[in-house]
C-alpha positions in Angstrom: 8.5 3.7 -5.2 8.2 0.8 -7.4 8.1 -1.8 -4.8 5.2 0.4 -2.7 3.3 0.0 -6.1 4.3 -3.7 -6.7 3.2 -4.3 -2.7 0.1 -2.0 -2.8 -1.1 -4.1 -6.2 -0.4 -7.8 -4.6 -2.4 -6.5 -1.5 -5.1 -4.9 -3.7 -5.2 -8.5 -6.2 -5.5 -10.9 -2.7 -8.4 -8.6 -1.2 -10.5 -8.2 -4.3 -10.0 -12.3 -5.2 -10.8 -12.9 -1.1 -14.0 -10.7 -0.9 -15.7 -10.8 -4.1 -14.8 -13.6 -6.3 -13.8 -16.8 -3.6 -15.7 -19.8 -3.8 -15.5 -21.8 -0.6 -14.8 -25.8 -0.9 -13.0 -28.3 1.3 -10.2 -28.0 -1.6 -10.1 -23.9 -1.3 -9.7 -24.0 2.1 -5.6 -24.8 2.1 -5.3 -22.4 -0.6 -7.1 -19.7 1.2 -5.0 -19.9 4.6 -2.1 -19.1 2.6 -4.0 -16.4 1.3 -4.7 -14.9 4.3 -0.9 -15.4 5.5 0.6 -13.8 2.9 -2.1 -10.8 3.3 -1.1 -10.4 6.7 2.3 -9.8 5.5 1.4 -7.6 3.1 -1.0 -5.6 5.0 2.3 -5.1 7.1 3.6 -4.2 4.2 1.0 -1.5 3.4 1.6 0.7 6.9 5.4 0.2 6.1 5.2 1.9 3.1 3.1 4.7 5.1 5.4 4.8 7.5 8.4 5.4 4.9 6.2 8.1 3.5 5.6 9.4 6.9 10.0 10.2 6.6 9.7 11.3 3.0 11.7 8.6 2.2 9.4 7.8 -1.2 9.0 10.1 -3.5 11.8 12.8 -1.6 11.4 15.2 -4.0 7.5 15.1 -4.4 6.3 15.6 -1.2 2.6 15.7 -2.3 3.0 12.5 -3.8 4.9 10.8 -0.7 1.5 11.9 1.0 -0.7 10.5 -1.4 0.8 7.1 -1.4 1.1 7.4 2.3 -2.7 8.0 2.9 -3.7 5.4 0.3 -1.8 2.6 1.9 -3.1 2.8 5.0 -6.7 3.3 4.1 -6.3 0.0 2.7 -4.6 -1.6 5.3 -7.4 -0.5 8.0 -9.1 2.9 7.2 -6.7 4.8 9.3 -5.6 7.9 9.4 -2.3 9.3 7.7 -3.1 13.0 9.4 -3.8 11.2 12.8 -0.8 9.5 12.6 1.9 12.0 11.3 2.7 13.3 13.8 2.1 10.6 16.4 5.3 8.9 14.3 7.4 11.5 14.8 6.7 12.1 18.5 7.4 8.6 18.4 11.3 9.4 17.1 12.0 12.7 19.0 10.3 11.2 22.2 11.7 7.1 22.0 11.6 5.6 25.3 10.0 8.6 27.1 7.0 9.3 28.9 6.1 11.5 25.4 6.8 8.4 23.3 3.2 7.4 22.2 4.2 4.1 21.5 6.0 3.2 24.6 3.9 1.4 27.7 2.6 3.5 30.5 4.3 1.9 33.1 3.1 -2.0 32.1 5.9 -3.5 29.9 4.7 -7.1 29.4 3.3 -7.7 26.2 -0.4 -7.7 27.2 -0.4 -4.2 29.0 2.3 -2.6 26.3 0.1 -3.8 23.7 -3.3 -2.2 24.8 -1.5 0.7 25.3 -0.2 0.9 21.3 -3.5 -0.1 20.6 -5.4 2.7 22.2 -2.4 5.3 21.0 -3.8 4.5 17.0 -7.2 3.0 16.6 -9.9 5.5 17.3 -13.8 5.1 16.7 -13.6 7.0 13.5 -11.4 4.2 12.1 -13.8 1.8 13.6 -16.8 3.8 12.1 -14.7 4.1 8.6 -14.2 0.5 8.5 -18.0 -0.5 8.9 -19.2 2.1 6.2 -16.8 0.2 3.5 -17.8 -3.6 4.9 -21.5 -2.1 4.2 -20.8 -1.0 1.4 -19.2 -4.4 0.5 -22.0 -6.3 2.0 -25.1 -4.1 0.9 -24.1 -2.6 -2.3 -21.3 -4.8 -3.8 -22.9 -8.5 -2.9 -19.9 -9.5 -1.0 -20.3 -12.3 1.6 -19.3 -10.5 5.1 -17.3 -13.8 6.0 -14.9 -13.0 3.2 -14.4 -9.7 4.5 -13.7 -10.8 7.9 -11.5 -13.9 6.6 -9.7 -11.4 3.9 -9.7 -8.4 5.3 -10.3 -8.3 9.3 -7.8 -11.1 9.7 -4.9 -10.1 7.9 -5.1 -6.7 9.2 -5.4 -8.2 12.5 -2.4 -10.1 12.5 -0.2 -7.4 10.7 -1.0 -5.2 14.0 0.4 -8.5 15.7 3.6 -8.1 13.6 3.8 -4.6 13.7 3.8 -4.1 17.4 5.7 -7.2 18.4 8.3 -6.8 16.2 8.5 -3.3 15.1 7.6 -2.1 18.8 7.7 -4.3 21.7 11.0 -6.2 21.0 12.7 -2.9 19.4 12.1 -1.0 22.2 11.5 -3.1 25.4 14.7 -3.1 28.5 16.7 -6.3 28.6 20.0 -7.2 29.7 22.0 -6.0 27.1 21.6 -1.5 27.7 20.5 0.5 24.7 23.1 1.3 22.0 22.6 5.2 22.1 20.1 7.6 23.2 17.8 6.6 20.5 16.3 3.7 23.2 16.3 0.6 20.1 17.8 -2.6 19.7 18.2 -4.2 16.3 16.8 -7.9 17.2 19.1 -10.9 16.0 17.2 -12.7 13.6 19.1 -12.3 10.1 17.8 -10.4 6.8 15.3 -12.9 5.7 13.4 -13.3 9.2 14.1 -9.4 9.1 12.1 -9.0 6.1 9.3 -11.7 6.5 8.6 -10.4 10.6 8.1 -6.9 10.2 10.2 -5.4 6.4 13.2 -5.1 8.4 11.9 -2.7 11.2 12.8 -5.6 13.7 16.3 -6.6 12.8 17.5 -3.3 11.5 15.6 -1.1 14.1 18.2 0.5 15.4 19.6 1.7 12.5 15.9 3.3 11.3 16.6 5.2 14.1 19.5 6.4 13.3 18.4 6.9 10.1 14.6 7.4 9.5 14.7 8.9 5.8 16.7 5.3 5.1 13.5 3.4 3.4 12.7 -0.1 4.6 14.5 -2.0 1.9 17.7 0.4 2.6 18.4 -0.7 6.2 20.7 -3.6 5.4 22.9 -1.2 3.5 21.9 1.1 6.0 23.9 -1.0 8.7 27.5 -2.0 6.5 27.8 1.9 6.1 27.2 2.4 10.0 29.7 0.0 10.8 32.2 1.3 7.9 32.3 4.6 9.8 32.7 3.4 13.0 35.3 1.2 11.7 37.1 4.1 10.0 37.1 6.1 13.1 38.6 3.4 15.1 40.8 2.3 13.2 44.7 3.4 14.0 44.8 5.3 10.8 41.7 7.6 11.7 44.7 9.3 14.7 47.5 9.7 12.4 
């Protein structure tokens, strides 16, 4: 829980800096792209930590609380619902790969088609409608320039649904040439622990093993994996038949 805290703050410090207190110069500019980069990853960050809620997996014996920090993170992130998407999430696990799945494409895999599709499955005009109300409130009540919220807020959140679908989603889940590992219908994409992390907080290179294990929080998956492969290793190995 400490980490959803220590991520929830450093997204909480960039957005209030961005919005209300940046002064634009030719010299801000460089330092305000990073800015906005590391936002994006943290606004990933932010439905991560919903989504670990979403399995219980941060406060397991508080379930109230696991709720709470759930529904705050992704109010943040982009005003959206942690009811609306409960159980959308776990369709999503008991349905993987299915026509029930409400992440999978309807019938358009490429990454155009499969994306509108993921899109339409979890952003609804009440979001849209929840999202104005706060920039107005921003704009009308707080004094905050509307180009900061777009550049600090829109953006980043913006890209993070780029992250989250691409790598959480598309490349996860998509057919190639090498068949699913199980009935669980995700691959684990090759691209080592730090690319793991910096992508999508390992749900792209330890995917697999999140479905294996969904209570496993995001920051557990790399362990996750060396116990997976311990068992299998210790059922096939010739002592396991003696």
């Amino acid at each position: 829980m400490s980490l959803a805290a220590a991520l929830i703050l450093a997204w909480l410090t960039i957005h209030i800096t961005g919005i209300f207190f940046w002064h634009w110069s030719w010299a801000s500019v460089p330092v305000a792209i990073a800015m906005v980069a590391v936002q994006t990853w943290l606004s990933t960050g932010l439905f991560i930590v919903a989504h670990d809620a979403m399995h219980g997996a941060l406060a397991p014996t508080r379930p109230r609380l696991n709720r709470v920090i759930g529904a705050t993170a992704l109010s943040l992130y982009a005003c959206l619902s942690y009811a609306a998407l409960l159980p959308q999430h776990h369709l999503h696990h008991k349905e993987t790969g299915t026509a029930g799945d409400p992440d999978f494409h309807r019938g358009d895999a490429s990454l155009g088609g499969w994306f509108l599709q993921f899109f339409r499955s979890y952003y609804s005009h009440a979001q849209i409608a929840r999202i104005t109300l706060v920039a107005l409130v921003y704009t009308l009540v707080l004094g905050a320039p509307l180009g900061n919220i777009v550049i600090f807020w829109a953006l980043p959140a913006l890209g993070a649904v780029g992250q989250l679908f691409v790598f959480g989603t598309w490349l996860p889940h998509r057919d190639r040439a090498e068949p699913f590992a199980d009935a669980h219908h995700a691959h684990s994409i090759d691209i080592g622990p730090v690319l793991s992390l910096l992508t999508c907080f390992h749900f792209g290179g330890y995917h697999h093993e999140h479905h294996v294990s969904p209570g496993t929080p995001w920051w557990g998956l790399p362990a996750r994996r060396h116990t997976l492969a311990q068992r299998a290793n210790d059922r096939s190995s010739p002592q396991a038949y003696r």
